[in-house]
C-alpha positions as CSV (number, residue, x, y, z in Angstrom):
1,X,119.1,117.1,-145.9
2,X,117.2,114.2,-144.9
3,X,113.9,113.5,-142.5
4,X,116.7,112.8,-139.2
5,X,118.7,115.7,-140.1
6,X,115.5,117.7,-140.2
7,X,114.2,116.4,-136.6
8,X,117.3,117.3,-135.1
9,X,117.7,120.6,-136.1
10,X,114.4,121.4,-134.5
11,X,115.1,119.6,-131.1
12,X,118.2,122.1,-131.6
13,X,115.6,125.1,-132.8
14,X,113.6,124.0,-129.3
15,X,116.1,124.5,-127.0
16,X,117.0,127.8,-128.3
17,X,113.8,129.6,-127.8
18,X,111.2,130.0,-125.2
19,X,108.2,127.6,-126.1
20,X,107.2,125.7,-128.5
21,X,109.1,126.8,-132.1
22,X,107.0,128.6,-134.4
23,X,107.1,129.2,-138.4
24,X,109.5,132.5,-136.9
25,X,111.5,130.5,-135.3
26,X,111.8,127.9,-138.1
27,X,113.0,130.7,-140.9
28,X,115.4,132.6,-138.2
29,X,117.1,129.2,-136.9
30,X,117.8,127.4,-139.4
31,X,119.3,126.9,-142.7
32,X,116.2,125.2,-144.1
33,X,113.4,127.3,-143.0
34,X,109.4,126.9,-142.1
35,X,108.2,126.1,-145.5
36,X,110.7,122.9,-145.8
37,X,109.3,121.3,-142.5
38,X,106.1,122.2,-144.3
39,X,106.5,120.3,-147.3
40,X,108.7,117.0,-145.7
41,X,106.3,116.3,-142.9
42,X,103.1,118.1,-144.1
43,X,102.4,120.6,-141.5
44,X,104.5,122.5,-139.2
45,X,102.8,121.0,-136.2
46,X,103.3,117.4,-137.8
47,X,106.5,117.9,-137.6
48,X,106.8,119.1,-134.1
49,X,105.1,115.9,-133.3
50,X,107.3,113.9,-135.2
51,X,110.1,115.4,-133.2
52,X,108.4,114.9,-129.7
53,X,107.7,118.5,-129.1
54,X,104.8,118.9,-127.2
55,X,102.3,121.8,-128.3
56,X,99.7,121.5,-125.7
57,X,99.9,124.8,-123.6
């Protein structure tokens, strides 16, 4: 898996659930789980913004 690979599946992850995808979301999802997006991007919400995903309420 690589750091595009990664950004899609959570645009993917995004459109599947209500809201903005959580660590949850992450682990039930997809094949790489929370704790991967963790240690590519940093943070989980790093990599939400790396993706364009919006977490403002």
């Amino acid at each position: 898996m690589d750091t595009r690979e990664l950004l899609l599946e959570l645009l993917r992850v995004h459109q599947t659930v209500t809201g903005v995808p959580t660590r949850e979301d992450l682990d039930k999802h997809t094949d790489y789980g929370a704790d991967t997006y963790a240690v590519e991007f940093g943070s989980i919400d790093a990599a939400l913004d790396a993706a364009g995903i919006t977490t403002d309420t």
